[in-house]
GUVOPA-169382 format. One record per residue: residue number from 0; residue in three letters; x, y, z of N, C-alpha, C in turn. Coordinates in pm, 1 decimal, padded with zeros to 6 digits, always signed. Atoms other than C-alpha are relative to their C-alpha. Layout:
residues N
{rec NUM 'ALA' {X Y Z} {X Y Z} {X Y Z}}
...
end
This chain:
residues 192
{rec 0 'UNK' {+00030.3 +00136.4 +00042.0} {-01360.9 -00631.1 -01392.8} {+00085.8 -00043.4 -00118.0}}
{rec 1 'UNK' {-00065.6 +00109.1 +00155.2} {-01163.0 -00650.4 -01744.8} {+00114.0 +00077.0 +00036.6}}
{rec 2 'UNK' {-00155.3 -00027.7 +00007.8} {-00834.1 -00550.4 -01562.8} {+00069.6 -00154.2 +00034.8}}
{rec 3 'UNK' {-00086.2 +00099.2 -00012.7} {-00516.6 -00808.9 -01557.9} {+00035.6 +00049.7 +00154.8}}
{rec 4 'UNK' {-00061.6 -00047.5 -00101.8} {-00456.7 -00865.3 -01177.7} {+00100.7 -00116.0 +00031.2}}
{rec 5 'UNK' {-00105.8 +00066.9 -00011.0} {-00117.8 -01053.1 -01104.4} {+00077.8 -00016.5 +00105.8}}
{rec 6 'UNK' {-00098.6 +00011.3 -00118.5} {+00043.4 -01187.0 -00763.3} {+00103.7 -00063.3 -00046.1}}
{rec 7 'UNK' {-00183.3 +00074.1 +00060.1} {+00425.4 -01301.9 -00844.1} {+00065.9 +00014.3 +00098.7}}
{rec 8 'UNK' {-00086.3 +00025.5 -00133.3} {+00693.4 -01384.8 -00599.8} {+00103.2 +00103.5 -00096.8}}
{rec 9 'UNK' {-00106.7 -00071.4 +00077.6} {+01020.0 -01299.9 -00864.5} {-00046.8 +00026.5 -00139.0}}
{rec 10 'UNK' {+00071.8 +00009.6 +00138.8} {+00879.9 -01366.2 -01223.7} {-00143.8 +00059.2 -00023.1}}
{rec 11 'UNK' {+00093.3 -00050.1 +00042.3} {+00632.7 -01163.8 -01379.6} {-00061.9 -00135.1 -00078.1}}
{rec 12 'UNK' {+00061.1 +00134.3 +00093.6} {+00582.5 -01495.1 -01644.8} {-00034.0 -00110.4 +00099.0}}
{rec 13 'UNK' {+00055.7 +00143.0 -00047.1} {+00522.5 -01751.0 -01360.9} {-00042.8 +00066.8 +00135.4}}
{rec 14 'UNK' {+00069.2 -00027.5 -00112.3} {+00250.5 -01606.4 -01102.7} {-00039.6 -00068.0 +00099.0}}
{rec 15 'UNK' {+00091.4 +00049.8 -00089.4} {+00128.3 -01682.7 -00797.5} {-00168.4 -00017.4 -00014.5}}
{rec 16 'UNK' {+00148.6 -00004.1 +00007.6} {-00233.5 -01604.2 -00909.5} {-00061.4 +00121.1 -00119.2}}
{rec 17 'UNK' {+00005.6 -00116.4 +00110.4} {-00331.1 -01465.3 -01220.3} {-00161.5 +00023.3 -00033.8}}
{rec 18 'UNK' {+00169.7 -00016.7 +00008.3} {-00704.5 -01292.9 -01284.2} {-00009.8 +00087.6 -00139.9}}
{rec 19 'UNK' {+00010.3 -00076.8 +00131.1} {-00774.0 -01178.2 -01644.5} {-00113.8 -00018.0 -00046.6}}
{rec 20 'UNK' {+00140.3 +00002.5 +00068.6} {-01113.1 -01057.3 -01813.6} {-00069.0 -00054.3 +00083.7}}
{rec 21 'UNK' {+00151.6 +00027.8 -00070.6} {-01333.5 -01169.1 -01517.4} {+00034.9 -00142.4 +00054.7}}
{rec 22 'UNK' {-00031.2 +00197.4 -00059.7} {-01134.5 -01543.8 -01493.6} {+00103.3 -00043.6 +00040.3}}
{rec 23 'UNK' {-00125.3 +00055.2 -00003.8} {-00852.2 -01721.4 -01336.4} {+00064.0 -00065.8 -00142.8}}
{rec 24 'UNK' {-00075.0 +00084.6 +00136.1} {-00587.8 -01793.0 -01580.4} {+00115.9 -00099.6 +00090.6}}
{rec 25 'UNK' {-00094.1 +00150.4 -00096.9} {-00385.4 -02140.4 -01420.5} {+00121.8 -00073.5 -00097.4}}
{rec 26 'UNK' {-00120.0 +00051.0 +00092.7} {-00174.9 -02218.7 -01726.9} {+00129.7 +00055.7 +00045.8}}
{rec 27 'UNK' {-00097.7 -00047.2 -00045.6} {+00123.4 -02016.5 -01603.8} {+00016.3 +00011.0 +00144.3}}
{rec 28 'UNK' {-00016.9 -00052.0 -00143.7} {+00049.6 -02045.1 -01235.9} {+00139.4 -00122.8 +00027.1}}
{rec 29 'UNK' {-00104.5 +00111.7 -00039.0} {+00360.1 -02166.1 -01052.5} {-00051.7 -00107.0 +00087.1}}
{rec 30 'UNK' {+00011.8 +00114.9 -00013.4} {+00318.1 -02542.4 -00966.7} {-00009.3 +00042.2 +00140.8}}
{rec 31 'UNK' {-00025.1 +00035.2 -00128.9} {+00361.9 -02505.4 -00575.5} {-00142.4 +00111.4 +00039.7}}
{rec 32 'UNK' {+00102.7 -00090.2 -00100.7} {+00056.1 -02239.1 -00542.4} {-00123.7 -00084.5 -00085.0}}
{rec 33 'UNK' {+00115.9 +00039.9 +00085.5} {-00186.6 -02455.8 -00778.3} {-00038.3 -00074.3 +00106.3}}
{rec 34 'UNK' {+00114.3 +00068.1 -00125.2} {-00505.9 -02552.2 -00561.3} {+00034.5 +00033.7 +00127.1}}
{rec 35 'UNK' {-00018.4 -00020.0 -00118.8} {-00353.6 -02342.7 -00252.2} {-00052.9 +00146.9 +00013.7}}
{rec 36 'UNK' {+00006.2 -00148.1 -00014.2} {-00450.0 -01978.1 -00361.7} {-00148.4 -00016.3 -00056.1}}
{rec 37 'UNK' {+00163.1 -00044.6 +00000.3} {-00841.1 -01836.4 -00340.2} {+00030.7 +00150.1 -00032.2}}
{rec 38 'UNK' {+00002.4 -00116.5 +00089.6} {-00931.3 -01528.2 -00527.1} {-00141.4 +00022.0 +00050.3}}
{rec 39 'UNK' {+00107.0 -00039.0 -00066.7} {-01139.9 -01357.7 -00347.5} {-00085.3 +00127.9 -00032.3}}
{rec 40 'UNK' {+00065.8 -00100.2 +00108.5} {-01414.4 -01116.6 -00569.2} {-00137.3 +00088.3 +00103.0}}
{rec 41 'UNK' {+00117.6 -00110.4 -00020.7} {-01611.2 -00911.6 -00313.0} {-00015.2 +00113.3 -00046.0}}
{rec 42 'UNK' {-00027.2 -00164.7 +00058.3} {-01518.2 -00591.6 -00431.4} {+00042.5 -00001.9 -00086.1}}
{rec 43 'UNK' {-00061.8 -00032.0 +00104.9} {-01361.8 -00622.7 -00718.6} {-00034.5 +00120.5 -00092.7}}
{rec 44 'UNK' {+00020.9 -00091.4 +00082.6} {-01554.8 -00391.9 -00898.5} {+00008.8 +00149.2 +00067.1}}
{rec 45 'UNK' {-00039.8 -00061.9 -00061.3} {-01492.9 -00134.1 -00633.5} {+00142.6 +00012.6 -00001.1}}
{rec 46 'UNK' {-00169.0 -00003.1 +00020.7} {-01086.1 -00215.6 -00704.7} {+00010.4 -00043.4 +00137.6}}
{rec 47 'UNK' {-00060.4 +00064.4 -00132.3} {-01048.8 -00447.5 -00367.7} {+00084.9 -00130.6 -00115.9}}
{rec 48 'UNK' {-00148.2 +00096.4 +00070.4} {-00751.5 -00667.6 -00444.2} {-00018.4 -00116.5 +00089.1}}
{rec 49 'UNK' {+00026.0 +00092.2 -00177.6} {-00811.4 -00998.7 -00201.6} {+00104.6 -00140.2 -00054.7}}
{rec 50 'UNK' {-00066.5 +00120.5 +00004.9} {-00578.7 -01336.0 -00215.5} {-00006.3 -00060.7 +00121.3}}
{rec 51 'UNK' {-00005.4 +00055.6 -00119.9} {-00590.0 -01611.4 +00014.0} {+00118.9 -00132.8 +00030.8}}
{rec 52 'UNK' {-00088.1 +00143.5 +00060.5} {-00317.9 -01868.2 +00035.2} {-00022.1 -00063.8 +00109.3}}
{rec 53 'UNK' {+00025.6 +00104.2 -00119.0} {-00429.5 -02198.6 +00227.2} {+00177.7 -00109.0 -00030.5}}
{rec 54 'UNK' {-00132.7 +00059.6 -00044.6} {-00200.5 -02445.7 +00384.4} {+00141.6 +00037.5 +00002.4}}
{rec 55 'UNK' {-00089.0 -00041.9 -00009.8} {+00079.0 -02241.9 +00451.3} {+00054.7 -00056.9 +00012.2}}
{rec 56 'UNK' {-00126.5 +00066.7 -00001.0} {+00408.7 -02338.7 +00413.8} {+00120.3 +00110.9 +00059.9}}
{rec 57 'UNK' {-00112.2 -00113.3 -00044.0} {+00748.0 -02167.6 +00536.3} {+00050.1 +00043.1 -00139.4}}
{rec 58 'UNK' {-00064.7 -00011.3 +00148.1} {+00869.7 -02170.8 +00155.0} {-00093.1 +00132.7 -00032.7}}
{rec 59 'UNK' {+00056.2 -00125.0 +00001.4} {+00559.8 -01900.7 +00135.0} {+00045.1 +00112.6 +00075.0}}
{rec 60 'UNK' {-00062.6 -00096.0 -00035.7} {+00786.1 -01665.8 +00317.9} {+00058.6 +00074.6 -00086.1}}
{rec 61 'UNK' {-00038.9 -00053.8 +00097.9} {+00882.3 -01362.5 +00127.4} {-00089.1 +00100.7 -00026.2}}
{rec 62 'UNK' {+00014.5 -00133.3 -00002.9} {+00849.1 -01055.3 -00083.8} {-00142.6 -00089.2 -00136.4}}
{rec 63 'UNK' {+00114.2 -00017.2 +00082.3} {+00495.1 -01051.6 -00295.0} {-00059.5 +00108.8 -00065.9}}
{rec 64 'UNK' {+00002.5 -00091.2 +00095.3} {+00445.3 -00831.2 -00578.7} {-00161.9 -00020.9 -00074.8}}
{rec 65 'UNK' {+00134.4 -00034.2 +00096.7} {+00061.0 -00723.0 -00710.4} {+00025.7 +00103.8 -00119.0}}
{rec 66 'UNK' {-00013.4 -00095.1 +00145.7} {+00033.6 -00602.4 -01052.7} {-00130.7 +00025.5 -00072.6}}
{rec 67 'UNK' {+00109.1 +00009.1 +00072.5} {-00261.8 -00466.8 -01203.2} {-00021.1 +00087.3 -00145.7}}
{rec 68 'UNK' {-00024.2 -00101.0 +00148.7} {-00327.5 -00334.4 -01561.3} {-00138.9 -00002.2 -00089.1}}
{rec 69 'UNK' {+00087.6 -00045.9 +00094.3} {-00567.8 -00187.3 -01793.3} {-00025.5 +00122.0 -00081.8}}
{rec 70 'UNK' {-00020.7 -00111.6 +00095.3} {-00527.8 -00047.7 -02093.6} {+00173.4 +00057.1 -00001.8}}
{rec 71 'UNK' {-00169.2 -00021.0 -00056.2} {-00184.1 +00152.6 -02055.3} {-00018.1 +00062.2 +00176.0}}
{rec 72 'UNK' {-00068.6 -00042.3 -00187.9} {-00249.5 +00231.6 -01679.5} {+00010.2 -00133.0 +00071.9}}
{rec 73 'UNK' {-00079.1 +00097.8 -00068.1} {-00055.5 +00008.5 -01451.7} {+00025.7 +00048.8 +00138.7}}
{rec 74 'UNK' {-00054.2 -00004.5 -00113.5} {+00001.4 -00050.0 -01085.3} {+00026.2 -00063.5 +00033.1}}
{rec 75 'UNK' {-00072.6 +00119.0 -00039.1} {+00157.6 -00255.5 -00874.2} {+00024.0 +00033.4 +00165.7}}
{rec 76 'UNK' {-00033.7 -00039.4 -00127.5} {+00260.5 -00270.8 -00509.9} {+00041.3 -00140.4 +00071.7}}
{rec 77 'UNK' {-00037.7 +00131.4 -00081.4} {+00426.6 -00551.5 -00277.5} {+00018.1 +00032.4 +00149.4}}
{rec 78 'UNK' {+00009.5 +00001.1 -00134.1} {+00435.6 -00648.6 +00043.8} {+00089.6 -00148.0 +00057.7}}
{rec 79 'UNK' {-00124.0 +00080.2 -00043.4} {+00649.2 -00884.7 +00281.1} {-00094.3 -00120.5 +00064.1}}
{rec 80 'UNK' {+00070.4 +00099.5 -00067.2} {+00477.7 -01218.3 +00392.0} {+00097.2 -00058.0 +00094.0}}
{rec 81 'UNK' {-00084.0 +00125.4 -00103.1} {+00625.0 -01368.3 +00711.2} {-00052.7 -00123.8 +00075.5}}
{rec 82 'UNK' {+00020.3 +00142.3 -00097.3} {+00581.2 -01712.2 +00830.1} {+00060.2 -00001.7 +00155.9}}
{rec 83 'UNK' {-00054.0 +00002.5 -00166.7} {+00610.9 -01725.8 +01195.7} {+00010.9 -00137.5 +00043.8}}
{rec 84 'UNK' {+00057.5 +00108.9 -00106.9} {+00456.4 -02063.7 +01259.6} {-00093.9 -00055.6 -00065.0}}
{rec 85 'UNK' {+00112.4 +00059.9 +00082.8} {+00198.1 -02285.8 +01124.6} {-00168.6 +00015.9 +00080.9}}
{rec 86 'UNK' {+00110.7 -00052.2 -00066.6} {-00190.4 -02169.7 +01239.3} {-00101.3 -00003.7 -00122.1}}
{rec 87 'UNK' {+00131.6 -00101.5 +00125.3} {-00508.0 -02014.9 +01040.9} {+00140.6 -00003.4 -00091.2}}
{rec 88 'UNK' {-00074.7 -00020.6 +00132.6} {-00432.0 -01974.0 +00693.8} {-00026.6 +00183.6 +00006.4}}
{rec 89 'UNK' {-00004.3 -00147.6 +00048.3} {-00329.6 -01620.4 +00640.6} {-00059.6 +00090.5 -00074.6}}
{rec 90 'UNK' {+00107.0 -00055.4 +00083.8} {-00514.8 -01354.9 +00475.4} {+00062.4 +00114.5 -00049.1}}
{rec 91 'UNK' {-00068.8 -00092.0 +00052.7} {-00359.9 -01087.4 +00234.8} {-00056.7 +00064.0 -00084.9}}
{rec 92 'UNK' {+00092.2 -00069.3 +00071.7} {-00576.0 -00803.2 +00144.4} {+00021.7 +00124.0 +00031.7}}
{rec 93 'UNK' {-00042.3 -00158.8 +00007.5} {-00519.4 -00477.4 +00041.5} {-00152.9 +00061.4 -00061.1}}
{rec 94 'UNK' {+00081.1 -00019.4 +00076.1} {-00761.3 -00240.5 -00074.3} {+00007.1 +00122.4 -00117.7}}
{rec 95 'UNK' {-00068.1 -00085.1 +00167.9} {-00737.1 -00045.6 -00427.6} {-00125.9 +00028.2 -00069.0}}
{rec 96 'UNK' {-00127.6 -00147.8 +00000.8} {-00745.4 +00212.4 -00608.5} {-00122.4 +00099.1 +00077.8}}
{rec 97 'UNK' {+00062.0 -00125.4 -00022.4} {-00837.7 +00523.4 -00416.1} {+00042.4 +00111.7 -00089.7}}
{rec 98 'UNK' {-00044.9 -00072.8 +00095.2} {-00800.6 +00800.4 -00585.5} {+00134.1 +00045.2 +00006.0}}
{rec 99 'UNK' {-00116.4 -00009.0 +00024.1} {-00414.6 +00881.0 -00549.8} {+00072.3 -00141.2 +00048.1}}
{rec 100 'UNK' {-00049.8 +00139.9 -00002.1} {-00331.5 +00512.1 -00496.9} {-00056.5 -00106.2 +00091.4}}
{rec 101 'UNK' {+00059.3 +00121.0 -00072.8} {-00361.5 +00198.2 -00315.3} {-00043.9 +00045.4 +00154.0}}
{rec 102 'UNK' {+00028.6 -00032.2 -00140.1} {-00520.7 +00222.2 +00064.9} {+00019.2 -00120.2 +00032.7}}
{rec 103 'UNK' {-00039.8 +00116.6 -00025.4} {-00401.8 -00025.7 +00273.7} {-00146.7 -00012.7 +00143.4}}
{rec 104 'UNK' {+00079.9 +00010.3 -00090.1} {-00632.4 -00176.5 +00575.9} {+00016.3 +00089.4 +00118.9}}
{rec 105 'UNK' {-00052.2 -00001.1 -00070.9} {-00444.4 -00106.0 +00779.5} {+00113.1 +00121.7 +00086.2}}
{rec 106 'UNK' {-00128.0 -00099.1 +00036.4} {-00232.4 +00230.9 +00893.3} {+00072.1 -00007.2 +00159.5}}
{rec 107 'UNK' {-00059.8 -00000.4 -00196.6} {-00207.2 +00170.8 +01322.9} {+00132.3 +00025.2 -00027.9}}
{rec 108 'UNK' {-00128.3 -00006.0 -00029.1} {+00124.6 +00028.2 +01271.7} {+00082.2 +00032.4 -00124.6}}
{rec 109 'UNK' {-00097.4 -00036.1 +00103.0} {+00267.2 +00166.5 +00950.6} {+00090.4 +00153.0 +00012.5}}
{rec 110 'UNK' {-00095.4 -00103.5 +00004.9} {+00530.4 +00424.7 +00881.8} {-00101.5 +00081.0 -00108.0}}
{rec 111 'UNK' {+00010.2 -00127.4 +00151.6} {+00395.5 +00755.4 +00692.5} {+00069.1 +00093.4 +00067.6}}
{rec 112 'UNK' {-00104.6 -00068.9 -00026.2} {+00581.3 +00970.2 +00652.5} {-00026.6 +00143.1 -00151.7}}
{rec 113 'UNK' {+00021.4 -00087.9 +00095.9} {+00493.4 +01318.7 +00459.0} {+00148.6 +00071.3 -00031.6}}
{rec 114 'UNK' {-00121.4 -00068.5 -00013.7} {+00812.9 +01501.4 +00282.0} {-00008.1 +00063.0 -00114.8}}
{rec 115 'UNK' {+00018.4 -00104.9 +00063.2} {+00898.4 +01764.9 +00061.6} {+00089.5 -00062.0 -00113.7}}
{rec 116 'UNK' {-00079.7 -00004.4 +00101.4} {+01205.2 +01731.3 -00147.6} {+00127.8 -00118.3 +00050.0}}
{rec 117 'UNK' {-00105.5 +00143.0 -00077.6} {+01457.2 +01445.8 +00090.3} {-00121.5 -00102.5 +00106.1}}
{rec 118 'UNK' {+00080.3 +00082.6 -00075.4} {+01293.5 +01180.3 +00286.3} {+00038.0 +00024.3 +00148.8}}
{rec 119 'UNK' {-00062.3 -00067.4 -00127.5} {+01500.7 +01327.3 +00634.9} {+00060.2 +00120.6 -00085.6}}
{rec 120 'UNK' {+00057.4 -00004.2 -00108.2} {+01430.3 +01562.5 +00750.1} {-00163.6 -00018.1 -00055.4}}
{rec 121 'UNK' {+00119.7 -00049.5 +00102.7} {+01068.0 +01563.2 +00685.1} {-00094.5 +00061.5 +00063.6}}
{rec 122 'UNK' {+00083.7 -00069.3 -00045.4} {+00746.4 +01755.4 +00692.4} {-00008.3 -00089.8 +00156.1}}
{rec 123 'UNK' {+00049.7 +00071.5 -00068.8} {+00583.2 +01478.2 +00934.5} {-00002.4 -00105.0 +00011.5}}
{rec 124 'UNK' {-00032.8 +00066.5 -00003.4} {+00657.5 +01175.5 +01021.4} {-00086.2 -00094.2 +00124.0}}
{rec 125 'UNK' {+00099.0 +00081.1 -00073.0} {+00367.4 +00904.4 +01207.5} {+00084.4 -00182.2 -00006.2}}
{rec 126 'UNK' {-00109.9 +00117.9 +00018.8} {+00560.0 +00556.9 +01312.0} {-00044.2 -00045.0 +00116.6}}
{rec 127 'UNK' {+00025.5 +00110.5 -00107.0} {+00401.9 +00260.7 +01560.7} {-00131.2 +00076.8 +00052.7}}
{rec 128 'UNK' {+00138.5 -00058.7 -00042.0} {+00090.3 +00495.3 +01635.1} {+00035.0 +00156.0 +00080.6}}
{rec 129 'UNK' {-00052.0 -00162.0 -00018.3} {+00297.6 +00828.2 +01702.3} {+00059.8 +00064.4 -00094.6}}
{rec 130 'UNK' {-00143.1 -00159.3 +00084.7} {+00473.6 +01188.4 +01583.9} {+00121.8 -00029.0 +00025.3}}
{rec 131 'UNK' {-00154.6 +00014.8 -00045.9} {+00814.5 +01117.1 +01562.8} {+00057.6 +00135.9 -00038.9}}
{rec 132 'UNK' {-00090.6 -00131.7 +00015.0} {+00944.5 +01470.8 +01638.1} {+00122.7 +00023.2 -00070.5}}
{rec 133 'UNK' {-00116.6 -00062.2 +00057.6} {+01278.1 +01476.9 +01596.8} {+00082.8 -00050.6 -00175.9}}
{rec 134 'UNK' {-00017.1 -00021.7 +00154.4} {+01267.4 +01383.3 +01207.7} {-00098.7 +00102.7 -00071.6}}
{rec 135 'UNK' {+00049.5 -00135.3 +00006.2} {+01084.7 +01686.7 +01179.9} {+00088.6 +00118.1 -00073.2}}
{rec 136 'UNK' {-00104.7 -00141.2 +00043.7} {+01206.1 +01999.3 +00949.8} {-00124.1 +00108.1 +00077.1}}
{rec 137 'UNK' {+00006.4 -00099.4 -00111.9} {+01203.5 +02282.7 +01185.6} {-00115.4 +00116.1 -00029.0}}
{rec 138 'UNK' {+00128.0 -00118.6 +00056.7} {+01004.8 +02519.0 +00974.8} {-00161.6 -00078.1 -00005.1}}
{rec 139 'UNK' {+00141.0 +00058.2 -00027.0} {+00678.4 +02277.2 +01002.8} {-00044.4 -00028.0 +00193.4}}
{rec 140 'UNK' {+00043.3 +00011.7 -00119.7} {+00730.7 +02234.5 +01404.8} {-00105.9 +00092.8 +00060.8}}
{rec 141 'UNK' {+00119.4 -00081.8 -00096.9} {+00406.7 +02306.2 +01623.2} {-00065.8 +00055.7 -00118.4}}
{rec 142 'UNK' {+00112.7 +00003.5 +00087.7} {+00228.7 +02342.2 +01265.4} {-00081.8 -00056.1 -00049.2}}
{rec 143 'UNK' {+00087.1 +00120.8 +00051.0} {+00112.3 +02041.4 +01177.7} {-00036.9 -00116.2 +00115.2}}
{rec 144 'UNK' {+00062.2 +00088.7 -00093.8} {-00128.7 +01777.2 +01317.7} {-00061.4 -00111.4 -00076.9}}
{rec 145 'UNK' {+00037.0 +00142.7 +00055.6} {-00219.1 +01419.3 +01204.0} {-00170.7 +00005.6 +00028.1}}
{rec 146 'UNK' {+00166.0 -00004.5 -00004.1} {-00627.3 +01406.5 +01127.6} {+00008.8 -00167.8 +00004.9}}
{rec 147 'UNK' {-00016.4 +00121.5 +00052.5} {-00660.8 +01040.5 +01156.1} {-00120.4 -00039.3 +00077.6}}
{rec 148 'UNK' {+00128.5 +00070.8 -00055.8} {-01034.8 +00991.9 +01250.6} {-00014.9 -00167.8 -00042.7}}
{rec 149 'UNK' {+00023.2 +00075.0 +00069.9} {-01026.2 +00746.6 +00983.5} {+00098.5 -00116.0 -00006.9}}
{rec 150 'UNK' {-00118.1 +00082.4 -00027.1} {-00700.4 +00527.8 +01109.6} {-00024.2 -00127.8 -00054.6}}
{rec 151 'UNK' {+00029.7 +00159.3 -00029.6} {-00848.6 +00170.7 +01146.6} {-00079.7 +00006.1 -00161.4}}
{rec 152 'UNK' {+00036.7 +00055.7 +00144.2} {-00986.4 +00222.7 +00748.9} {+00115.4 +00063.4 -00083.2}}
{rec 153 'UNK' {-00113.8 -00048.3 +00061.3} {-00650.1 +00331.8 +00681.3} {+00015.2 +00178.0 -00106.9}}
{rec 154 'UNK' {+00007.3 -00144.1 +00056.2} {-00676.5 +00711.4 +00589.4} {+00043.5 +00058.5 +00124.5}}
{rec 155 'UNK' {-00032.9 -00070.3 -00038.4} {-00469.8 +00948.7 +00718.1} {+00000.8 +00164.0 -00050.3}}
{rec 156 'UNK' {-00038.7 -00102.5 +00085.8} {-00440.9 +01325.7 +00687.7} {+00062.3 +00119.8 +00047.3}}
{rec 157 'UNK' {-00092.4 -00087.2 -00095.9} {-00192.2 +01593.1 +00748.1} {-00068.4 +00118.0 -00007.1}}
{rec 158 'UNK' {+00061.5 -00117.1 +00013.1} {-00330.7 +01953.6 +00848.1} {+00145.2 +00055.4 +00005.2}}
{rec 159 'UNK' {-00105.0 -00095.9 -00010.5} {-00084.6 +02258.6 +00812.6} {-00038.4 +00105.8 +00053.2}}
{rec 160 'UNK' {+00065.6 -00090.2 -00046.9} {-00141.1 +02514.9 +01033.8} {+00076.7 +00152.9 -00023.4}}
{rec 161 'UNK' {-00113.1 -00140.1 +00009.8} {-00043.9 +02927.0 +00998.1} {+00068.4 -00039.4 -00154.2}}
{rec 162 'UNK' {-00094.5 +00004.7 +00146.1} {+00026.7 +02829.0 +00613.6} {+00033.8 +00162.5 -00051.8}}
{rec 163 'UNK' {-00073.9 -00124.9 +00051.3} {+00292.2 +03034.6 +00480.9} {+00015.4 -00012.1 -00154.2}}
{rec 164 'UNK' {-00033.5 +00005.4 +00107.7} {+00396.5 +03115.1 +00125.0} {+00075.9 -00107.8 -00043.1}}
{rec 165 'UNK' {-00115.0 +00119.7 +00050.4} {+00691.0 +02847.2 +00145.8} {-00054.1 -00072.8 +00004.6}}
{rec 166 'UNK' {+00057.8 +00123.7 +00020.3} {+00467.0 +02594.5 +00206.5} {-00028.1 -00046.3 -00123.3}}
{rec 167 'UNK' {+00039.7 -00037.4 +00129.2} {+00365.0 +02667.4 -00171.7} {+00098.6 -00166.8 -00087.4}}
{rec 168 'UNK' {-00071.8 +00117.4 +00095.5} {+00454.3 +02282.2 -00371.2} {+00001.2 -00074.5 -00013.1}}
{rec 169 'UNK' {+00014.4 +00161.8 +00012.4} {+00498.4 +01912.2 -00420.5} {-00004.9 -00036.6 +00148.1}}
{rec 170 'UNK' {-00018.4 +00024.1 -00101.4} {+00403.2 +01740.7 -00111.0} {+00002.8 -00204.8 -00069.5}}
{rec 171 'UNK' {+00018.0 +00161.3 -00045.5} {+00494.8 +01314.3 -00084.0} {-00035.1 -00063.9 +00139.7}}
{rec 172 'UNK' {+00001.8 +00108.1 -00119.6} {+00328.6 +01057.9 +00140.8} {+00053.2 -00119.1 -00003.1}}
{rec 173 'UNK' {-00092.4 +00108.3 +00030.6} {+00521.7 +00811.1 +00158.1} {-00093.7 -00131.5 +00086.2}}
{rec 174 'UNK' {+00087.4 +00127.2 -00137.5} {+00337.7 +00431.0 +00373.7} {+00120.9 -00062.2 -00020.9}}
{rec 175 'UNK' {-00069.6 +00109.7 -00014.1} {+00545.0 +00154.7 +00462.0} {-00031.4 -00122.2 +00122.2}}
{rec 176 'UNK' {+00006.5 +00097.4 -00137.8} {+00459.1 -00151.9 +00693.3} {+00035.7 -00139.4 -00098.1}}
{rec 177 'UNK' {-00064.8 +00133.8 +00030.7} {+00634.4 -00465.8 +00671.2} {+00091.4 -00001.9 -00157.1}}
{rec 178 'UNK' {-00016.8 +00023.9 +00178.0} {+00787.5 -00429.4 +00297.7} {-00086.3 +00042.4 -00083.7}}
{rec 179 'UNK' {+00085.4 -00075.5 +00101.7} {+00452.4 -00257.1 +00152.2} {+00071.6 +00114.0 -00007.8}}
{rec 180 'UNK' {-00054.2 -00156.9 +00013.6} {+00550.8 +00077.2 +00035.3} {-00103.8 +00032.9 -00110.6}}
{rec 181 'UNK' {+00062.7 -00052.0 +00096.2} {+00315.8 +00297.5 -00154.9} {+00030.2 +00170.7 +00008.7}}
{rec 182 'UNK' {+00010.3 -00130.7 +00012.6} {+00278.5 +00656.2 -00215.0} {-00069.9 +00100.0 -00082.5}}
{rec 183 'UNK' {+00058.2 -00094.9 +00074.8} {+00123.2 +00942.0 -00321.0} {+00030.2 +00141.0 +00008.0}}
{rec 184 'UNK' {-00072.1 -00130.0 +00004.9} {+00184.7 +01292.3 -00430.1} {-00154.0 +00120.6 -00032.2}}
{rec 185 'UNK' {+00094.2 -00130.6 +00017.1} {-00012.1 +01627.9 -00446.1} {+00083.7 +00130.3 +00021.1}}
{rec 186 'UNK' {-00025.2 -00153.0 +00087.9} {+00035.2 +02008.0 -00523.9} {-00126.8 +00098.7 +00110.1}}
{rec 187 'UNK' {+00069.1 -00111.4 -00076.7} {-00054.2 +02269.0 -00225.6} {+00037.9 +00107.5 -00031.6}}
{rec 188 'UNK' {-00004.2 -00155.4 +00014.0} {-00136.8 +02598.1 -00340.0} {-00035.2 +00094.7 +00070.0}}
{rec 189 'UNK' {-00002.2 -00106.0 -00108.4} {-00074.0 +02862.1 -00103.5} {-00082.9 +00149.8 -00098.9}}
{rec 190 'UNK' {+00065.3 -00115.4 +00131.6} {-00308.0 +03179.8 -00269.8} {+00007.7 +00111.2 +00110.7}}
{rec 191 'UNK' {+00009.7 -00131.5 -00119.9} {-00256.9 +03553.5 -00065.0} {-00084.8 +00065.5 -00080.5}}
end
């Protein structure tokens, strides 16, 4: 509730939608989103992030940057808005924070992509609602398997099977759909 949350196109100083201490702040909003953007507080205190922008325009095409802050911890994350066509007003909702970062709604059609130390080759690699084998490093083939009971609330999770000693280290997940990109990192300890 008393974090700064901030949608911006390029400028951090002139937002799309600014929420501070519990209230819209409109003095710095840029002129073309005033009286078009809804701030939407179901969850907030759960860390749901919600924006709504009515009467779309094509000029609302583009890259959109969330920023949230409190205290000295800071996050942020963007995503790609495309105008196709004029319809329903669009709806742009993410949901935040889980505990190693943002969860998106959404994972069907996103890229994850787990990796070790390069982004190719990598551990595992999930892309349009499949394993994409052959970006696969060779020493994880026929070990690992995507848990994804939890798909459609956007949680994924990689199992490792026959863990060996090398497995032993930093693992990255990498997401990506449309221009979002997030990630998170963790520390598997192999113990004999």
């Amino acid at each position: 509730m008393h974090m700064e949350v901030r949608w911006y196109r390029s400028e951090l100083s002139t937002p799309v939608f600014l929420y501070r201490d519990g209230a819209e702040v409109t003095e710095m909003q840029m002129q073309e989103y005033r009286d078009r953007v809804e701030w939407i507080e179901d969850n907030v205190t759960e860390g749901s992030v919600a924006l709504k922008i009515h009467n779309i325009r094509p000029s609302d095409h583009g890259q959109y940057w969330c920023r949230f802050q409190e205290g000295n911890y800071c996050g942020e994350t963007s995503l790609l808005l495309k105008v196709a066509g004029l319809g329903s007003d669009p709806y742009i909702h993410m949901d935040g924070s889980v505990e190693s970062g943002l969860q998106l709604t959404d994972a069907q059609s996103m890229e994850v992509r787990w990796v070790r130390w390069h982004r190719y080759p990598a551990v595992y690699v999930y892309m349009d609602g499949d394993h994409v084998a052959g970006e696969q490093m060779a020493e994880y083939r026929g070990r690992t398997a995507l848990v994804s009971d939890a798909i459609n609330e956007g949680r994924l999770t990689l199992q490792i099977n026959n863990a060996r000693t090398s497995d032993d280290g930093k693992y990255q997940c990498l997401f990506e759909k449309d221009g979002v990109y997030q990630e998170a990192d963790l520390d598997l300890k192999i113990i004999v």
